[in-house]
C-alpha positions in Angstrom: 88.4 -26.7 55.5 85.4 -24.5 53.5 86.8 -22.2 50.3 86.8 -18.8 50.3 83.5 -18.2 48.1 83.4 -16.2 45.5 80.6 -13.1 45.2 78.0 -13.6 42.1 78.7 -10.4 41.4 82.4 -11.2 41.0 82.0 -14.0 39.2 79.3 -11.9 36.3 82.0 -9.8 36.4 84.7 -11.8 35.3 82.9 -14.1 32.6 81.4 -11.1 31.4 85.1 -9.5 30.8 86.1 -13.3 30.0 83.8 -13.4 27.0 83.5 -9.8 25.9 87.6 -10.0 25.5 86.9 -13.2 23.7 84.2 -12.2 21.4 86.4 -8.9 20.6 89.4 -11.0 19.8 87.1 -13.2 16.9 85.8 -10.1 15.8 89.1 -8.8 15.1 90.4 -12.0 13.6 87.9 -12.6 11.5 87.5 -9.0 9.8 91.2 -8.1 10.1 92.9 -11.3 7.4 96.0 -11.6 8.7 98.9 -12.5 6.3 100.2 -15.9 6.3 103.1 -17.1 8.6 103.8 -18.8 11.6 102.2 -15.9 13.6 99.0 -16.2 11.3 99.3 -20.0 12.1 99.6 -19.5 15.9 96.8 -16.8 15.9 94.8 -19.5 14.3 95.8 -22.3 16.6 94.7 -19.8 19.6 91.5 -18.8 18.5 90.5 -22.0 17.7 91.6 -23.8 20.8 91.7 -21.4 23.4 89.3 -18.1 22.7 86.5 -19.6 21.4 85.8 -22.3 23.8 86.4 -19.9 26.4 83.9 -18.0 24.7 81.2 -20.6 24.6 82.0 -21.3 27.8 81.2 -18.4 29.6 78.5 -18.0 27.5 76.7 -21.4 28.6 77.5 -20.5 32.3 76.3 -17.1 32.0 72.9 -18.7 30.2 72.6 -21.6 32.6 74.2 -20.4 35.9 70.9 -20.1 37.8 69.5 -23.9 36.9 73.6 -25.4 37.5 72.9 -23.6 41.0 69.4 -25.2 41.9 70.5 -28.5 40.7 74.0 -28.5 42.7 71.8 -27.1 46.0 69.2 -30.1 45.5 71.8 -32.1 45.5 73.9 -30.6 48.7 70.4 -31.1 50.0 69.5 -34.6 49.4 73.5 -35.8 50.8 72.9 -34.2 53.9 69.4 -36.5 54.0 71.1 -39.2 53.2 
């Protein structure tokens, strides 16, 4: 059975909302201190653990999505040789 694919445009869509969110959320964390507390401790835990690899993340697929492509359709292409 074949996936439903997903668009491109989708896709630049969401990690574009996926990393603009992200980047809003550091921005606000790191120029609005919060005071300390278990909420300023879970804050911390998510931004560090969640948020900011997400961030990276759709950054480097953003970046790199184009070569990631080539490379998985050269691939695809030298199985079906095989």
């Amino acid at each position: 059975m074949s996936e439903p694919k997903v668009s491109n445009k989708r896709l630049r869509d969401t990690q574009r909302i996926v990393h603009l969110v992200g980047g809003l959320m550091l921005g606000v964390y790191i120029y609005i201190p919060l005071v300390g507390g278990s909420t300023a401790h879970f804050v911390t835990s998510l931004m560090q653990f969640v948020v900011f690899p997400a961030v990276v993340a759709t950054g480097m697929l953003m970046w790199q999505l184009p070569r990631l492509r080539r490379l998985l359709k050269a691939r695809q292409k030298n199985k079906v040789v095989e």
